[in-house]
C-alpha positions as CSV (number, residue, x, y, z in Angstrom):
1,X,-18.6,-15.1,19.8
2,X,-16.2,-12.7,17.8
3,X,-13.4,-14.4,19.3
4,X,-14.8,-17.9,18.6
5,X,-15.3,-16.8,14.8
6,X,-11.9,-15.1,14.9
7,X,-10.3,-18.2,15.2
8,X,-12.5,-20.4,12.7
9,X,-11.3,-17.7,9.9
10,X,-7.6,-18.0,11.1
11,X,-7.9,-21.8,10.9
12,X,-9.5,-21.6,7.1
13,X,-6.6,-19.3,6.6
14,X,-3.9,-22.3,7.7
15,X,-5.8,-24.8,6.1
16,X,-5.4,-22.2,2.7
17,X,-9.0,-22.3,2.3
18,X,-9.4,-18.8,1.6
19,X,-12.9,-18.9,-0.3
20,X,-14.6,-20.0,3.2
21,X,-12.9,-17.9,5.1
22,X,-14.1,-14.9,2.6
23,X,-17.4,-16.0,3.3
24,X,-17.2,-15.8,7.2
25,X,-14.9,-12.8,7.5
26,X,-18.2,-10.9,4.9
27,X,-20.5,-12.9,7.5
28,X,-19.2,-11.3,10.5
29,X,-19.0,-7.9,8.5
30,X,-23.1,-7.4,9.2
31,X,-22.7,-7.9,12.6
32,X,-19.1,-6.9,13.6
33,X,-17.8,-4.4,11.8
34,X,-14.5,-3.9,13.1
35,X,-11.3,-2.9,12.3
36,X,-9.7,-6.5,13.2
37,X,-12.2,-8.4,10.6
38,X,-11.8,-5.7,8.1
39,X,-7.9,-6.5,8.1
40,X,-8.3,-9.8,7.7
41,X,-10.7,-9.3,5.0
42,X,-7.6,-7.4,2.8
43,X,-5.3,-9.8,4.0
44,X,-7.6,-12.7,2.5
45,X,-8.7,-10.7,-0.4
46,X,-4.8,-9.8,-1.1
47,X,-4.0,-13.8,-0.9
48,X,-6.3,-14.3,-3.2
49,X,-5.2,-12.0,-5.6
50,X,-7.8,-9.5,-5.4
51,X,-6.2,-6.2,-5.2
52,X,-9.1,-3.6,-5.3
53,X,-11.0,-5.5,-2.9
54,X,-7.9,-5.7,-0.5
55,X,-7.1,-2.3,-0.5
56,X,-11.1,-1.1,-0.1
57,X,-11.3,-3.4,3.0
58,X,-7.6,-1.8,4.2
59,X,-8.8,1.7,4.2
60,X,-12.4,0.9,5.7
61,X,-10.1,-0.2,8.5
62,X,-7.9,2.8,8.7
63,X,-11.3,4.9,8.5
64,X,-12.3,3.2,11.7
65,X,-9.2,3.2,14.2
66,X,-6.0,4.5,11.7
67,X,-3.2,3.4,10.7
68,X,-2.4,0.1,12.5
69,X,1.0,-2.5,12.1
70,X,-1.0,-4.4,11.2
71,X,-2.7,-2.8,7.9
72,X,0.8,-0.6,7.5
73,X,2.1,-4.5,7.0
74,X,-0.5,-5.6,4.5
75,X,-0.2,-2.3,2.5
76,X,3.4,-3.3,2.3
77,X,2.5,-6.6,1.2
78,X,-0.3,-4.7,-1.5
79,X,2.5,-2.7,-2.9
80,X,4.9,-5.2,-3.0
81,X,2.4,-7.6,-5.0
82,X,1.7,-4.5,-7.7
83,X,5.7,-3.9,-7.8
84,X,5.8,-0.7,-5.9
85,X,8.6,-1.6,-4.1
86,X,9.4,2.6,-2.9
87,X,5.5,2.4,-1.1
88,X,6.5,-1.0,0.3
89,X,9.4,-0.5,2.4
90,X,7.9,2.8,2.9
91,X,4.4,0.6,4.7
92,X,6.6,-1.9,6.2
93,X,8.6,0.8,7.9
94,X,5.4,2.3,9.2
95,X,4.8,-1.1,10.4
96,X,7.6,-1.4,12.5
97,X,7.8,2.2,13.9
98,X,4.0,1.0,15.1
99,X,5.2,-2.0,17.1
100,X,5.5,-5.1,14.6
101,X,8.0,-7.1,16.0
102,X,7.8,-10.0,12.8
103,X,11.3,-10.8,11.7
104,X,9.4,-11.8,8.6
105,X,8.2,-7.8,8.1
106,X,11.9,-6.7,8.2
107,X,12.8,-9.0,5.5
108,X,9.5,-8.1,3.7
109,X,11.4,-4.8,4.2
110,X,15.2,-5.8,3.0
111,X,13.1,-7.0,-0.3
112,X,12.1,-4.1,-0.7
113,X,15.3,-2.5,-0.5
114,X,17.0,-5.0,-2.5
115,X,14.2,-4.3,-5.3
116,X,15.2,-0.6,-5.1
117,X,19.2,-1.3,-5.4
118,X,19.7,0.0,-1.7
119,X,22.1,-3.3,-1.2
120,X,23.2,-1.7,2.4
121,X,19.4,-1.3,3.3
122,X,19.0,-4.4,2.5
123,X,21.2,-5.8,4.7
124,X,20.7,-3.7,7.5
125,X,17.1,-5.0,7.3
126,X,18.1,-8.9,7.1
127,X,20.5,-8.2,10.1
128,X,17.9,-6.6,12.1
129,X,15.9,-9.7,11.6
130,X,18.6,-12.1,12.7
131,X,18.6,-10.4,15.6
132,X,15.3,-11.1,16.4
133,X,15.5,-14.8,15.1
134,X,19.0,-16.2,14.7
135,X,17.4,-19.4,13.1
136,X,15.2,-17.2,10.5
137,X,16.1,-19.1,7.2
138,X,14.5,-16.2,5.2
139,X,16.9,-13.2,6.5
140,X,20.0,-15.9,5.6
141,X,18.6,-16.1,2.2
142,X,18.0,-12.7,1.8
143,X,21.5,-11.8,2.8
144,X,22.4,-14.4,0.3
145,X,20.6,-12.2,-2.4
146,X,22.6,-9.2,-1.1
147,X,25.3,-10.4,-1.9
148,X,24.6,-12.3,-5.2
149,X,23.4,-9.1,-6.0
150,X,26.5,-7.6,-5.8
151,X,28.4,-10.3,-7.9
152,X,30.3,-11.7,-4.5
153,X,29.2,-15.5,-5.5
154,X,31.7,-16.8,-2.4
155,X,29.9,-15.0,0.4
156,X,26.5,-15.3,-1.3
157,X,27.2,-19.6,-1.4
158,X,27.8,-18.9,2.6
159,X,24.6,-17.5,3.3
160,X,22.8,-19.6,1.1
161,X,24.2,-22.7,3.0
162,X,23.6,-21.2,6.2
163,X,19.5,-21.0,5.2
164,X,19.8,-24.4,3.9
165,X,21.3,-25.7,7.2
166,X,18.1,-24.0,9.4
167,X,16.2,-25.4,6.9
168,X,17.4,-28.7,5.1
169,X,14.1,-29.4,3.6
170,X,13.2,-26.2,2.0
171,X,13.5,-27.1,-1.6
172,X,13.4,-23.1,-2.8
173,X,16.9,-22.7,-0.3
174,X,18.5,-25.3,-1.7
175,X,17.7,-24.4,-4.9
176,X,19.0,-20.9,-4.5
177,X,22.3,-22.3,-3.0
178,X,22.6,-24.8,-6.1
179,X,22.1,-21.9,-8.8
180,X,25.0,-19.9,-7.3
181,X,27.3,-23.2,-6.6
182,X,26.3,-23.5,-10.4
183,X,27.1,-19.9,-11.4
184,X,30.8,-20.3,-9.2
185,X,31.6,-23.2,-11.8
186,X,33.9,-22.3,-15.0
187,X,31.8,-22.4,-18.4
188,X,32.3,-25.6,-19.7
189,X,32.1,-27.6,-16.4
190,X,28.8,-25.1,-15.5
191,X,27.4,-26.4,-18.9
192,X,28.2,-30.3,-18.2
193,X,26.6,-29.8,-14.5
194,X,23.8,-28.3,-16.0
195,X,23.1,-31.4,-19.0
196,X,23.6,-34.1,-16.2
197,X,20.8,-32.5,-14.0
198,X,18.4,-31.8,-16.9
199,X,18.3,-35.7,-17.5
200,X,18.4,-36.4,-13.6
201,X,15.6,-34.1,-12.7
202,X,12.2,-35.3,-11.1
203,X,9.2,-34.1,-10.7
204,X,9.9,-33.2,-7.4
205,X,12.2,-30.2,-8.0
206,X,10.3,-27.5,-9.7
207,X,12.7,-24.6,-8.4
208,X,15.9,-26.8,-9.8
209,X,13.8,-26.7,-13.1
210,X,13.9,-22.9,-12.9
211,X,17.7,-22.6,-12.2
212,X,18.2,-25.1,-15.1
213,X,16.0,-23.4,-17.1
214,X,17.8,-20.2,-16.4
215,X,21.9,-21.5,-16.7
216,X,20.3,-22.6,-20.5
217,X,19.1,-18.9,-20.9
218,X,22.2,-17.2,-19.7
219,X,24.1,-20.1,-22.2
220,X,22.0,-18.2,-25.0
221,X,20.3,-21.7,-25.5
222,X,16.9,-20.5,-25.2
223,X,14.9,-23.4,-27.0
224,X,16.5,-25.5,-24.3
225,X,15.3,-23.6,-21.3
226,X,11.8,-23.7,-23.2
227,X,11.9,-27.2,-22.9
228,X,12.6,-26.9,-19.4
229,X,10.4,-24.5,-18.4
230,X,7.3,-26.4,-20.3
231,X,8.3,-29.7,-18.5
232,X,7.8,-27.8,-14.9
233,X,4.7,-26.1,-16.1
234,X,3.5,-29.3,-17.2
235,X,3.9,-30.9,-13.8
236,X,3.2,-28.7,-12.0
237,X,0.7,-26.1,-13.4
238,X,2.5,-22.9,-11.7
239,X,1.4,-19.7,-13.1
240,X,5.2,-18.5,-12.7
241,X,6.7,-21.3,-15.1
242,X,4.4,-20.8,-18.1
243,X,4.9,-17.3,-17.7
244,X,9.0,-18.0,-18.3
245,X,8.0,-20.7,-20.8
246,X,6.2,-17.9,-23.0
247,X,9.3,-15.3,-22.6
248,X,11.8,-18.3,-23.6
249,X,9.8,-19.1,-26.9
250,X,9.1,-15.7,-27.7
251,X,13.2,-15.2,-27.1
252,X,13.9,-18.3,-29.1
253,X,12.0,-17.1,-32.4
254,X,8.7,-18.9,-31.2
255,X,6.0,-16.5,-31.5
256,X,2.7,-18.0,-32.3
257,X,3.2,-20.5,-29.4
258,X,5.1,-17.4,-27.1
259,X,1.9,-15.2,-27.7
260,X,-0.5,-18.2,-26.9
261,X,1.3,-18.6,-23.3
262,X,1.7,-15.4,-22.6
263,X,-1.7,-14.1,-23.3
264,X,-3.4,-17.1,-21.1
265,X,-1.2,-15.9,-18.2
266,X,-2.0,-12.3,-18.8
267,X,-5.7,-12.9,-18.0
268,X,-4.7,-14.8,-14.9
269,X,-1.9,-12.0,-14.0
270,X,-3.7,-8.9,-15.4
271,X,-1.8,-6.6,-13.1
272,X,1.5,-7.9,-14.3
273,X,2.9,-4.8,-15.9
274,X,6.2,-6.4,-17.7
275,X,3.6,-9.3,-19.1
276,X,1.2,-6.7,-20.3
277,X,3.4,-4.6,-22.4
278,X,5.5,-7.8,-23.5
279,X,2.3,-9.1,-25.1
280,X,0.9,-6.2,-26.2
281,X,4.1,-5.6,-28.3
282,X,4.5,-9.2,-29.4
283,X,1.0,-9.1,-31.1
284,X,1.7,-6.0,-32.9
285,X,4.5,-7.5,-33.7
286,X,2.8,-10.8,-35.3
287,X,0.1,-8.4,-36.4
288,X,-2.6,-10.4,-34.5
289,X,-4.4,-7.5,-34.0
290,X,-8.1,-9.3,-33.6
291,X,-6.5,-11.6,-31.2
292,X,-4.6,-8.7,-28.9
293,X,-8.2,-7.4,-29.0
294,X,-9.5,-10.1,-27.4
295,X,-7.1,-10.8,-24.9
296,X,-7.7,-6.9,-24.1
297,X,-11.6,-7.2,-23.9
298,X,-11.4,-10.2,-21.6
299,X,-8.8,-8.6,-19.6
300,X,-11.5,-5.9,-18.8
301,X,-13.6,-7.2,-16.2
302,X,-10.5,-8.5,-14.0
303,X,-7.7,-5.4,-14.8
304,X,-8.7,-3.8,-11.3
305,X,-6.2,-0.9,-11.0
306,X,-4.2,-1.7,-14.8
307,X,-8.6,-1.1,-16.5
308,X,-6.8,2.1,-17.9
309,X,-4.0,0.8,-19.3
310,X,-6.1,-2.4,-21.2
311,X,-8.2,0.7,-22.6
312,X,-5.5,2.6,-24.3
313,X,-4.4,0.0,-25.8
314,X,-7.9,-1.2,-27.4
315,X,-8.2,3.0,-28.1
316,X,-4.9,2.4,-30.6
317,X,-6.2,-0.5,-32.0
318,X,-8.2,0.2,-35.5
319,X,-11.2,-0.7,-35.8
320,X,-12.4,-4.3,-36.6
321,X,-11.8,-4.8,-40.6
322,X,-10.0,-1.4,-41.0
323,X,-6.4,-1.5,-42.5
324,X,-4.1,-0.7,-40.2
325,X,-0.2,-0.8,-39.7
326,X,0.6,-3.5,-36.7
327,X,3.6,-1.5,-35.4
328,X,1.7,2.0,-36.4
329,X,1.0,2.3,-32.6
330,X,3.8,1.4,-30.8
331,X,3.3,-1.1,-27.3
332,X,3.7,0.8,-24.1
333,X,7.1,0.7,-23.5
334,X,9.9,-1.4,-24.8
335,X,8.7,-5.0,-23.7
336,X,11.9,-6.3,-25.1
337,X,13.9,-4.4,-21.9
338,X,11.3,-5.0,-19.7
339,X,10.9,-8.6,-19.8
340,X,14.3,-9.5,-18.3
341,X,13.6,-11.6,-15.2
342,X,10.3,-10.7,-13.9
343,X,10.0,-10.4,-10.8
344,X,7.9,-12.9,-9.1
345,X,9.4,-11.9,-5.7
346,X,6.6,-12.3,-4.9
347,X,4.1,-15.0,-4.6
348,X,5.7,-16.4,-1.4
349,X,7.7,-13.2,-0.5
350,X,4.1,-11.0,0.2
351,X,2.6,-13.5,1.1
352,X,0.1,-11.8,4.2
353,X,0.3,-14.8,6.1
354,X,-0.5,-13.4,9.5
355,X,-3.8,-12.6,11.4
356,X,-4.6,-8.9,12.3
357,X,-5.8,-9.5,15.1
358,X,-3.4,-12.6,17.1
359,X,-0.6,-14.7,15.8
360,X,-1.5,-16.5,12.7
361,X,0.0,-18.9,11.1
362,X,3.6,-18.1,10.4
363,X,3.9,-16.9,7.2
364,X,5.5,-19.0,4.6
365,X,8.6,-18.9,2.6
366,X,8.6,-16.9,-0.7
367,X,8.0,-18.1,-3.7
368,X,9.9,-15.6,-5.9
369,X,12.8,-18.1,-8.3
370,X,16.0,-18.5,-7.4
Protein backbone atom coordinates (compact mmCIF):
# COMPACT_ATOMS: atom_id res chain seq x y z
CA UNK A 1 0.00 0.00 0.00
CA UNK A 2 2.97 2.49 0.66
CA UNK A 3 4.21 1.79 -2.62
CA UNK A 4 0.79 2.13 -4.30
CA UNK A 5 0.41 5.67 -2.52
CA UNK A 6 4.03 6.39 -3.31
CA UNK A 7 3.35 6.59 -6.69
CA UNK A 8 -0.20 8.45 -6.55
CA UNK A 9 1.93 11.45 -4.84
CA UNK A 10 4.72 11.15 -7.55
CA UNK A 11 2.03 11.33 -10.24
CA UNK A 12 0.20 14.64 -8.45
CA UNK A 13 3.80 15.82 -8.39
CA UNK A 14 4.07 15.42 -12.54
CA UNK A 15 0.76 16.59 -13.06
CA UNK A 16 2.11 19.89 -10.72
CA UNK A 17 -0.74 19.42 -8.43
CA UNK A 18 1.07 19.90 -5.43
CA UNK A 19 -1.93 20.87 -2.99
CA UNK A 20 -3.26 17.11 -3.42
CA UNK A 21 -0.27 15.69 -3.21
CA UNK A 22 0.32 17.74 0.23
CA UNK A 23 -2.73 16.28 1.42
CA UNK A 24 -1.66 12.52 0.76
CA UNK A 25 1.96 12.81 1.55
CA UNK A 26 0.20 14.42 5.49
CA UNK A 27 -2.19 11.40 4.97
CA UNK A 28 0.30 8.80 4.85
CA UNK A 29 2.30 10.76 7.65
CA UNK A 30 -0.37 9.08 10.49
CA UNK A 31 0.24 5.90 9.35
CA UNK A 32 3.81 5.79 7.69
CA UNK A 33 6.03 7.86 9.08
CA UNK A 34 9.06 7.41 7.20
CA UNK A 35 11.91 8.96 6.09
CA UNK A 36 10.94 8.51 2.23
CA UNK A 37 7.37 10.42 2.71
CA UNK A 38 8.94 12.88 4.97
CA UNK A 39 11.37 13.94 1.91
CA UNK A 40 8.80 14.20 -0.28
CA UNK A 41 6.88 16.28 2.03
CA UNK A 42 10.06 19.10 1.95
CA UNK A 43 10.38 18.54 -1.50
CA UNK A 44 6.54 19.41 -2.06
CA UNK A 45 6.46 22.02 0.61
CA UNK A 46 9.80 23.60 -1.03
CA UNK A 47 7.89 23.62 -4.56
CA UNK A 48 5.39 25.36 -3.13
CA UNK A 49 7.29 27.93 -1.61
CA UNK A 50 7.03 27.01 1.85
CA UNK A 51 10.34 27.22 3.34
CA UNK A 52 9.83 26.50 7.14
CA UNK A 53 7.66 23.76 6.46
CA UNK A 54 10.29 22.24 3.97
CA UNK A 55 13.04 22.35 6.11
CA UNK A 56 10.92 20.98 9.40
CA UNK A 57 9.89 17.94 7.29
CA UNK A 58 13.86 17.67 5.95
CA UNK A 59 15.27 17.40 9.40
CA UNK A 60 12.30 15.02 10.76
CA UNK A 61 13.82 12.92 8.06
CA UNK A 62 17.42 13.21 8.92
CA UNK A 63 16.25 12.59 12.66
CA UNK A 64 15.00 9.19 11.51
CA UNK A 65 17.68 7.57 9.12
CA UNK A 66 20.49 10.72 8.59
CA UNK A 67 21.65 12.44 6.12
CA UNK A 68 20.49 10.92 2.74
CA UNK A 69 21.22 12.19 -1.22
CA UNK A 70 18.38 12.63 -1.26
CA UNK A 71 17.52 15.37 1.60
CA UNK A 72 21.46 16.54 1.11
CA UNK A 73 19.83 17.43 -2.57
CA UNK A 74 16.72 19.24 -1.42
CA UNK A 75 18.69 21.20 1.27
CA UNK A 76 20.70 22.34 -1.73
CA UNK A 77 17.73 23.17 -3.41
CA UNK A 78 16.40 25.05 0.20
CA UNK A 79 19.50 27.08 0.15
CA UNK A 80 19.63 27.79 -3.24
CA UNK A 81 15.86 29.16 -3.17
CA UNK A 82 16.90 31.55 0.15
CA UNK A 83 20.19 32.67 -1.88
CA UNK A 84 22.70 30.84 0.21
CA UNK A 85 24.50 29.76 -2.59
CA UNK A 86 27.99 28.72 -0.05
CA UNK A 87 25.32 26.09 1.96
CA UNK A 88 24.09 24.94 -1.54
CA UNK A 89 27.01 23.71 -3.30
CA UNK A 90 28.15 22.78 0.08
CA UNK A 91 24.41 20.19 0.22
CA UNK A 92 24.74 19.28 -3.25
CA UNK A 93 28.26 18.13 -2.75
CA UNK A 94 27.03 16.07 0.21
CA UNK A 95 24.69 14.77 -2.24
CA UNK A 96 26.93 13.45 -4.61
CA UNK A 97 29.63 12.07 -2.17
CA UNK A 98 26.29 10.00 -0.98
CA UNK A 99 25.64 8.39 -4.34
CA UNK A 100 23.39 10.97 -6.39
CA UNK A 101 24.19 10.20 -9.78
CA UNK A 102 21.57 13.25 -11.31
CA UNK A 103 23.47 15.29 -13.96
CA UNK A 104 20.84 17.81 -12.90
CA UNK A 105 22.41 17.96 -9.07
CA UNK A 106 25.92 18.72 -10.59
CA UNK A 107 24.56 21.63 -12.45
CA UNK A 108 22.40 22.49 -9.39
CA UNK A 109 26.06 22.49 -8.08
CA UNK A 110 28.00 24.59 -11.01
CA UNK A 111 25.03 27.27 -10.14
CA UNK A 112 26.07 27.41 -7.17
CA UNK A 113 29.59 27.97 -8.02
CA UNK A 114 28.79 30.36 -10.67
CA UNK A 115 26.72 32.33 -7.88
CA UNK A 116 29.87 32.41 -5.73
CA UNK A 117 32.35 33.65 -8.72
CA UNK A 118 34.19 30.22 -8.57
CA UNK A 119 33.93 30.34 -12.76
CA UNK A 120 36.44 27.14 -12.80
CA UNK A 121 34.07 25.28 -10.31
CA UNK A 122 31.65 26.00 -12.30
CA UNK A 123 32.79 24.44 -15.05
CA UNK A 124 34.25 21.59 -13.66
CA UNK A 125 30.67 20.90 -12.31
CA UNK A 126 28.85 21.39 -15.93
CA UNK A 127 31.69 19.07 -17.38
CA UNK A 128 31.17 16.46 -14.88
CA UNK A 129 27.57 16.46 -15.88
CA UNK A 130 28.22 16.13 -19.65
CA UNK A 131 29.85 13.26 -18.77
CA UNK A 132 27.15 11.74 -17.44
CA UNK A 133 24.63 13.06 -20.13
CA UNK A 134 26.27 14.27 -23.31
CA UNK A 135 22.72 15.54 -24.54
CA UNK A 136 22.03 17.47 -21.03
CA UNK A 137 20.84 20.87 -22.46
CA UNK A 138 21.21 22.43 -18.92
CA UNK A 139 25.09 21.66 -18.36
CA UNK A 140 25.49 23.38 -22.16
CA UNK A 141 23.71 26.28 -20.89
CA UNK A 142 25.41 26.56 -17.88
CA UNK A 143 28.71 26.41 -19.52
CA UNK A 144 27.30 29.11 -21.64
CA UNK A 145 26.91 31.20 -18.41
CA UNK A 146 30.53 30.44 -17.54
CA UNK A 147 31.63 31.84 -20.00
CA UNK A 148 29.28 34.98 -20.52
CA UNK A 149 30.30 35.39 -17.14
CA UNK A 150 33.61 35.91 -17.99
CA UNK A 151 32.90 38.45 -20.86
CA UNK A 152 34.03 35.67 -23.76
CA UNK A 153 30.60 36.40 -25.77
CA UNK A 154 32.10 34.07 -28.80
CA UNK A 155 32.52 30.84 -26.82
CA UNK A 156 29.48 31.68 -24.68
CA UNK A 157 27.25 31.94 -28.32
CA UNK A 158 28.85 28.24 -28.87
CA UNK A 159 27.48 26.75 -25.88
CA UNK A 160 24.44 28.43 -26.00
CA UNK A 161 23.82 26.98 -29.56
CA UNK A 162 24.94 23.78 -28.58
CA UNK A 163 21.82 23.66 -25.77
CA UNK A 164 19.55 25.01 -28.32
CA UNK A 165 20.45 22.22 -30.73
CA UNK A 166 19.61 19.31 -27.86
CA UNK A 167 16.78 21.28 -27.31
CA UNK A 168 15.23 23.33 -30.29
CA UNK A 169 12.06 23.93 -28.49
CA UNK A 170 13.17 25.30 -25.26
CA UNK A 171 12.18 28.89 -25.52
CA UNK A 172 14.43 29.93 -22.21
CA UNK A 173 17.77 28.39 -24.46
CA UNK A 174 17.05 30.17 -27.22
CA UNK A 175 16.38 33.08 -25.53
CA UNK A 176 19.67 32.94 -23.67
CA UNK A 177 21.53 32.33 -27.11
CA UNK A 178 19.54 35.44 -28.69
CA UNK A 179 20.60 37.86 -25.66
CA UNK A 180 24.24 37.11 -26.20
CA UNK A 181 23.99 37.10 -30.28
CA UNK A 182 22.38 40.47 -29.28
CA UNK A 183 25.05 41.65 -26.79
CA UNK A 184 28.01 40.39 -29.78
CA UNK A 185 26.22 43.18 -32.06
CA UNK A 186 27.96 46.89 -32.27
CA UNK A 187 25.63 49.58 -30.50
CA UNK A 188 23.72 51.05 -32.96
CA UNK A 189 22.93 47.84 -35.00
CA UNK A 190 22.21 46.11 -31.16
CA UNK A 191 19.72 49.02 -30.69
CA UNK A 192 17.99 48.63 -34.33
CA UNK A 193 17.76 44.61 -33.61
CA UNK A 194 16.33 45.32 -30.44
CA UNK A 195 13.28 48.07 -31.88
CA UNK A 196 12.42 45.53 -34.67
CA UNK A 197 11.82 42.66 -32.04
CA UNK A 198 9.98 44.93 -29.61
CA UNK A 199 7.21 45.48 -32.40
CA UNK A 200 7.59 41.75 -33.60
CA UNK A 201 7.16 40.21 -30.27
CA UNK A 202 4.19 37.75 -29.35
CA UNK A 203 2.73 36.66 -26.67
CA UNK A 204 4.48 33.60 -26.93
CA UNK A 205 8.03 34.76 -25.98
CA UNK A 206 8.04 35.85 -22.45
CA UNK A 207 11.88 35.16 -21.96
CA UNK A 208 12.63 37.35 -25.34
CA UNK A 209 10.53 40.06 -23.51
CA UNK A 210 13.11 39.84 -20.67
CA UNK A 211 16.23 40.14 -22.88
CA UNK A 212 14.45 43.10 -24.64
CA UNK A 213 13.57 44.44 -21.63
CA UNK A 214 17.06 44.14 -20.46
CA UNK A 215 19.21 45.51 -23.94
CA UNK A 216 16.64 48.83 -23.13
CA UNK A 217 18.06 48.88 -19.46
CA UNK A 218 21.68 48.42 -20.34
CA UNK A 219 20.79 51.32 -23.28
CA UNK A 220 19.86 53.56 -20.03
CA UNK A 221 16.36 53.59 -21.59
CA UNK A 222 14.58 52.43 -18.63
CA UNK A 223 10.95 53.72 -19.31
CA UNK A 224 11.26 51.51 -22.39
CA UNK A 225 12.15 48.36 -20.64
CA UNK A 226 9.13 49.30 -18.25
CA UNK A 227 6.99 49.08 -21.06
CA UNK A 228 8.32 45.81 -21.80
CA UNK A 229 8.40 44.32 -18.77
CA UNK A 230 4.54 45.42 -17.95
CA UNK A 231 3.52 43.91 -21.37
CA UNK A 232 5.06 40.28 -20.23
CA UNK A 233 3.56 40.70 -16.83
CA UNK A 234 0.45 41.51 -18.36
CA UNK A 235 0.35 38.33 -20.44
CA UNK A 236 1.55 36.40 -18.63
CA UNK A 237 1.10 37.05 -14.81
CA UNK A 238 4.81 35.80 -13.79
CA UNK A 239 5.78 36.84 -10.40
CA UNK A 240 9.49 37.43 -11.95
CA UNK A 241 8.36 40.18 -14.56
CA UNK A 242 6.43 42.47 -12.25
CA UNK A 243 9.17 42.22 -9.95
CA UNK A 244 11.64 43.82 -12.96
CA UNK A 245 8.64 46.02 -14.01
CA UNK A 246 8.74 47.61 -10.39
CA UNK A 247 12.76 48.04 -10.38
CA UNK A 248 12.48 49.60 -14.00
CA UNK A 249 9.93 52.35 -12.81
CA UNK A 250 11.45 52.88 -9.67
CA UNK A 251 14.89 53.37 -11.98
CA UNK A 252 13.06 55.49 -14.35
CA UNK A 253 11.81 58.15 -11.81
CA UNK A 254 8.40 56.16 -11.27
CA UNK A 255 7.93 55.79 -7.71
CA UNK A 256 4.28 55.79 -6.67
CA UNK A 257 3.64 53.09 -9.38
CA UNK A 258 7.51 51.30 -8.62
CA UNK A 259 6.37 51.11 -4.83
CA UNK A 260 2.79 49.78 -5.73
CA UNK A 261 4.62 46.70 -7.74
CA UNK A 262 7.09 46.17 -5.70
CA UNK A 263 5.28 45.89 -2.50
CA UNK A 264 2.49 43.40 -4.03
CA UNK A 265 5.41 41.17 -4.99
CA UNK A 266 7.05 41.44 -1.70
CA UNK A 267 4.00 39.76 0.05
CA UNK A 268 4.08 37.06 -2.54
CA UNK A 269 8.19 36.82 -2.28
CA UNK A 270 8.58 37.74 1.36
CA UNK A 271 11.89 35.97 1.58
CA UNK A 272 13.30 38.00 -1.25
CA UNK A 273 16.03 39.86 0.56
CA UNK A 274 17.16 42.41 -2.42
CA UNK A 275 13.01 43.17 -2.82
CA UNK A 276 12.73 43.71 0.83
CA UNK A 277 15.36 46.20 1.48
CA UNK A 278 14.66 47.86 -2.08
CA UNK A 279 11.08 48.58 -0.84
CA UNK A 280 11.76 49.27 2.45
CA UNK A 281 14.10 52.11 1.22
CA UNK A 282 11.86 53.28 -1.54
CA UNK A 283 9.05 54.09 0.98
CA UNK A 284 11.19 55.98 3.25
CA UNK A 285 12.17 57.48 0.48
CA UNK A 286 8.51 58.60 -0.72
CA UNK A 287 7.85 58.99 3.01
CA UNK A 288 4.95 56.50 2.83
CA UNK A 289 5.48 55.50 6.05
CA UNK A 290 1.65 54.29 6.94
CA UNK A 291 1.84 52.39 3.78
CA UNK A 292 5.54 50.59 4.46
CA UNK A 293 3.68 49.78 7.71
CA UNK A 294 1.28 47.97 6.12
CA UNK A 295 3.04 46.13 3.71
CA UNK A 296 5.30 45.10 6.93
CA UNK A 297 2.26 43.93 9.08
CA UNK A 298 0.86 41.80 6.28
CA UNK A 299 4.18 40.55 5.49
CA UNK A 300 4.10 39.01 9.20
CA UNK A 301 2.18 36.01 9.01
CA UNK A 302 4.01 34.68 5.74
CA UNK A 303 7.95 36.12 6.49
CA UNK A 304 8.88 32.50 7.72
CA UNK A 305 12.71 32.79 8.35
CA UNK A 306 12.95 36.93 7.14
CA UNK A 307 9.81 37.49 10.65
CA UNK A 308 12.85 39.27 12.19
CA UNK A 309 13.88 41.31 9.71
CA UNK A 310 9.88 42.66 8.88
CA UNK A 311 10.13 43.53 12.79
CA UNK A 312 13.05 45.77 12.86
CA UNK A 313 11.84 47.49 10.38
CA UNK A 314 8.26 48.24 11.94
CA UNK A 315 10.57 48.75 15.39
CA UNK A 316 12.11 52.02 13.36
CA UNK A 317 9.07 53.11 12.19
CA UNK A 318 7.40 55.93 14.56
CA UNK A 319 4.51 55.55 15.78
CA UNK A 320 1.16 56.07 13.89
CA UNK A 321 0.58 60.13 13.80
CA UNK A 322 4.04 60.89 15.35
CA UNK A 323 6.30 63.24 13.35
CA UNK A 324 9.01 61.52 12.17
CA UNK A 325 11.87 61.99 9.51
CA UNK A 326 11.32 59.36 6.49
CA UNK A 327 15.08 58.79 5.95
CA UNK A 328 15.74 59.31 9.88
CA UNK A 329 16.09 55.48 9.94
CA UNK A 330 17.98 54.43 7.26
CA UNK A 331 16.61 50.88 5.05
CA UNK A 332 18.78 47.88 5.70
CA UNK A 333 21.26 48.20 3.44
CA UNK A 334 21.81 50.16 0.31
CA UNK A 335 18.79 48.80 -1.92
CA UNK A 336 20.06 50.97 -4.69
CA UNK A 337 23.35 48.39 -5.05
CA UNK A 338 21.48 45.64 -4.18
CA UNK A 339 18.78 45.64 -6.69
CA UNK A 340 21.02 45.05 -9.73
CA UNK A 341 19.69 41.82 -11.44
CA UNK A 342 18.08 39.81 -8.86
CA UNK A 343 18.60 36.70 -9.00
CA UNK A 344 15.81 34.55 -9.88
CA UNK A 345 18.21 31.62 -10.66
CA UNK A 346 16.00 30.16 -9.32
CA UNK A 347 12.41 29.23 -9.90
CA UNK A 348 13.30 26.60 -12.51
CA UNK A 349 17.00 26.17 -11.51
CA UNK A 350 15.88 24.56 -7.65
CA UNK A 351 13.32 23.38 -8.76
CA UNK A 352 13.12 19.76 -6.47
CA UNK A 353 11.70 17.92 -9.19
CA UNK A 354 12.69 14.43 -8.22
CA UNK A 355 11.01 11.81 -5.86
CA UNK A 356 13.00 10.69 -2.71
CA UNK A 357 12.25 7.67 -2.88
CA UNK A 358 12.41 6.34 -7.03
CA UNK A 359 12.91 8.38 -10.16
CA UNK A 360 10.48 11.19 -10.48
CA UNK A 361 9.75 13.05 -13.00
CA UNK A 362 12.85 14.70 -14.50
CA UNK A 363 13.16 17.86 -13.23
CA UNK A 364 12.64 20.77 -15.38
CA UNK A 365 14.58 23.47 -16.84
CA UNK A 366 15.31 26.62 -14.80
CA UNK A 367 13.48 29.38 -14.84
CA UNK A 368 16.09 31.93 -13.76
CA UNK A 369 16.19 35.01 -17.09
CA UNK A 370 18.53 34.98 -19.53
Amino acid sequence: MPDRQLERVFELKRRGDLDGALIALEGMLTSTPSPVVLANLAEVQLRRGKYDEATAALDRAEAASGTTATTARLRGDLAMRTGHHSDAARAYQDAIALGDRRTWTLVQLGRARLELGDLEGARGAAAQALEREGTATQAWALLGDVERRGNRLEEAEAMYAKAAAHAPTDRWVRAKLLEVRLLRLPPAQREREVAVLDKTLGPEDPHVAGVLARMRSEAGDEAAAAATWRRRAERTGDLYARKMLGFALRRAGNLDEAAGVLGSCLLEDPGNVILFRTYVHLQRQRGALEELRHTLESMLPVAGPRRGAVYRELRRLPEPGAEGSAGATGAEGSAGAAESAPAEGSARATGAEGSAGAADAGAAAPSDEP
